[in-house]
N, C-alpha and C positions, 0 to 999 in steps of 0.2 A: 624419277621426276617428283616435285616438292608439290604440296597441297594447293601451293597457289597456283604453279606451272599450270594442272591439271585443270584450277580455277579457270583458266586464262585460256586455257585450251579448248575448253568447251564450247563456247559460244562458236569459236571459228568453226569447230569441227560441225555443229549444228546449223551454218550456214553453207557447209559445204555440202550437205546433207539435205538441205531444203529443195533444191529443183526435183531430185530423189524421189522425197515423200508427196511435195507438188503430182510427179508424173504418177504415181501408185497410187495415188488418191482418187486423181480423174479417172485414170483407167478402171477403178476399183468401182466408180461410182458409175462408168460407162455400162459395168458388166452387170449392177446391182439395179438398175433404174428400171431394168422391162420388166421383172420379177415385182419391183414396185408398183410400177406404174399397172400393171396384170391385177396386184392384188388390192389396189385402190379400183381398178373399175370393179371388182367383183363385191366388194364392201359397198361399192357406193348407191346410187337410186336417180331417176332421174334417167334421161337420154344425152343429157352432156359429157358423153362418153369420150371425143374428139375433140376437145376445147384446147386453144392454144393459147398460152403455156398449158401444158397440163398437170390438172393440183396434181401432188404426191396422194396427200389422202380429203377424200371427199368431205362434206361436210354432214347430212346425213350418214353415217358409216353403220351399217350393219351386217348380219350374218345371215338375210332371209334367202339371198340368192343361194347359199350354199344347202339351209333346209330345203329348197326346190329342186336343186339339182336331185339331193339326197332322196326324194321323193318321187323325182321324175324316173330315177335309171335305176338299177339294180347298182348301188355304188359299192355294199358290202359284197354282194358278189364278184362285182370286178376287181376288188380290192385283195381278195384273196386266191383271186387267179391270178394278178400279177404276182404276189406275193408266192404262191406254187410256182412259178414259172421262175422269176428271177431269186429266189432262195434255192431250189435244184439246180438253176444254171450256173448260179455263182459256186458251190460246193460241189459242183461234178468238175465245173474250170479250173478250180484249184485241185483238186485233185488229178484230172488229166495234166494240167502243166505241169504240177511239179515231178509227177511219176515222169514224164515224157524229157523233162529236161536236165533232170538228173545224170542218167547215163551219159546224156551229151556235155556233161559238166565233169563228171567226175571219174569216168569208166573211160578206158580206153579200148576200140574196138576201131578194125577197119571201115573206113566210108564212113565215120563219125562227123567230119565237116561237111560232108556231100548230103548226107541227111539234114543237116542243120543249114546249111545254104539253101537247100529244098522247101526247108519247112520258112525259111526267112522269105524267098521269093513268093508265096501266097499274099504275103503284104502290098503287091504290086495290085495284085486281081481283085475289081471291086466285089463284095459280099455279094451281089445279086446275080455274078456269073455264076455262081453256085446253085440257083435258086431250083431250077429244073433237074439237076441230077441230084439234089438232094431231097427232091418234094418227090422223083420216081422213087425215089429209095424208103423213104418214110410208107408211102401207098402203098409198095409190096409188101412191109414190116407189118402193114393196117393200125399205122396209126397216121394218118391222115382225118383231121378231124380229130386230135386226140392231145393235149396238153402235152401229153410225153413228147410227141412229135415236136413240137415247137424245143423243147432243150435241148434235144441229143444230136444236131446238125452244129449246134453252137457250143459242144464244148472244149473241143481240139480246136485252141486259136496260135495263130504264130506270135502274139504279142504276147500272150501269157507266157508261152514256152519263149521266147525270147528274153524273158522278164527274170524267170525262176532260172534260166542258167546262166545269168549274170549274177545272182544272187547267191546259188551256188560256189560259182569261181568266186567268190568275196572271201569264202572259208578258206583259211588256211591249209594248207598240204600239211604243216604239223599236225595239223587236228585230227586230221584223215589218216594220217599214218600211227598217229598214235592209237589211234579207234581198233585202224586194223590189227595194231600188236596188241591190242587186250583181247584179240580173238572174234570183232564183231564182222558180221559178214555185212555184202552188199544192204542187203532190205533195216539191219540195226541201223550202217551208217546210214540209210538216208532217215531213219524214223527217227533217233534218236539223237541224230548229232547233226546233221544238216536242216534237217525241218525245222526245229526248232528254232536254230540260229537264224531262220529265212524270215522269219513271224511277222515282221517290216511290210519286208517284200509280200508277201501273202496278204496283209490287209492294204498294199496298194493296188493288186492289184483286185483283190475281192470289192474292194470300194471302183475301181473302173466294170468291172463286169457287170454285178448290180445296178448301176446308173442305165447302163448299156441295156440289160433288158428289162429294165424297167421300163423305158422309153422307147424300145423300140415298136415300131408299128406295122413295116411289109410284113415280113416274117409270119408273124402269128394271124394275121389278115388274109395270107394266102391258104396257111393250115387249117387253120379254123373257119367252121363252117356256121356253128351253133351259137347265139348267143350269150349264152350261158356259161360258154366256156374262155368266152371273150377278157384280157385282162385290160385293164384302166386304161392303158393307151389308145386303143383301140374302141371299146365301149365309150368313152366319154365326148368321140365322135357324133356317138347318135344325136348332141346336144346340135350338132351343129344344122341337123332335120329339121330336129323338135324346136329347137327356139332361133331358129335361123335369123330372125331379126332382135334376139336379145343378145349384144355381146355381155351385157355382164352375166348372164347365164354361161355362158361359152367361157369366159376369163373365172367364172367359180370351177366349174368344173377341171380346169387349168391347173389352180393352186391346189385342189385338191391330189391331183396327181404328181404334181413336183414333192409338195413339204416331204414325205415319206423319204424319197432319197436325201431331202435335207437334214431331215432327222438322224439319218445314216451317217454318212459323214462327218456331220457336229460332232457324234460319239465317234468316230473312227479318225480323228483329225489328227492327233498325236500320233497313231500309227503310220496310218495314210504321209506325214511329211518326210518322218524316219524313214520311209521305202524310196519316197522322189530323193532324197538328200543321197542317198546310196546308189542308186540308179543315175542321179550327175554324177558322183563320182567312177 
């Protein structure tokens, strides 16, 4: 095709394309506007909190409700209980998944689908039918009341192990069989020749788990007793006590628990899409 053809083809192709970027846009700004709208009342001053339309960003803007919060609650504490909390969980997750979905990826053994249909069926049962036979089990272990407690119920999940043995089966059977004819045993190939190649997949799905306990809030609400030990989900609650009639108290406290996983992913985005692009295919 000639330089002008291409010329010539542009515009149409760009108009084919336009309802396209039209629908990704609104939906992009569907998903982006409460995050806005959250961090314009927390900026802003004033009780026209509720005004309709409502501005994006206020016209006094400042940063005092966030020194208040930061003043009001123990923020550096809770900041680095989540931060214990969802950096162990997300690095024992990837490690239980990929050890656990390995063998059902690359090992052959009997009852290897009857396990992995097993472990796929946990998908159906919502997380809180668990809550009782995993909170006896933590009490007997005495860590009830104890940070460890809050991880270790969370890091055998069916989606991670779902995730890594799809990721696995992506490697080649050459790769594998070449591995073995230089003499590598099971624990090289998974260290050395499948881990590696999964690197994608591992920051997809370390970018889902992180978000996951970062945000979550039964869980650790029910373990923990102390507040001290309390992570940002949870502690930034108390705002809704202590300043029960200030939402923008309430909406500082808010952003200040999102950005951190924003921050995460911003740097994890190039990996994080490389693992979704390989998991549609």
């Amino acid at each position: 095709m000639t330089a002008i053809a291409l010329k010539r083809a542009a515009p149409r192709r760009l108009l084919r394309q336009l309802p396209d970027y039209l629908l990704l846009s609104i939906l992009s700004f569907a998903c982006c506007y409460p995050f806005l709208w959250t961090l314009g009342v927390a900026v802003g001053d004033g009780e026209q909190v509720f005004d309709f339309p409502p501005p994006l960003w206020p016209e006094n803007a400042g940063w005092r409700h966030f020194v208040a919060v930061w003043d009001a609650i123990p923020v550096g504490r809770f900041l680095w209980n989540s931060l214990w909390i969802s950096g162990l969980t997300t690095a024992g997750t990837l490690a239980v998944s990929a050890l656990a979905a390995f063998p059902l990826a690359k090992l052959r053994f009997r009852g290897r689908q009857a396990v992995f249909y097993a472990v796929i069926a946990t998908l159906l049962l919502p997380s809180e039918i668990n809550f009782i036979s995993n909170y006896a089990t933590i009490a007997a272990l005495g860590l009830d009341d104890n940070r460890l407690g809050v991880v270790l119920p969370s890091l055998a999940g069916a989606f991670g192990i779902f995730l890594m043995k799809h990721a696995f089966e992506e490697i080649p059977d050459d790769i594998v069989a070449a591995a073995r004819m230089d003499g590598a045993g099971d624990w090289q190939l998974f260290w050395r020749v499948c881990l590696p190649l999964s690197r994608p997949y591992l920051a997809t799905l370390g970018v889902f788990t992180l978000v996951w306990s970062w945000n979550v809030y039964v869980w650790p609400s029910v373990v923990l007793k102390t507040p001290e030990l309390y992570p940002l989900s949870v502690g930034v609650l108390y705002l809704k006590g202590a300043f029960a009639s200030s939402t923008r108290m309430v909406a500082a406290g808010a952003v200040l628990t999102i950005l951190p996983v924003l921050a995460v992913f911003a740097l994890c985005q190039r990996f994080f899409m490389r693992g979704m692009e390989g998991a549609v295919k």
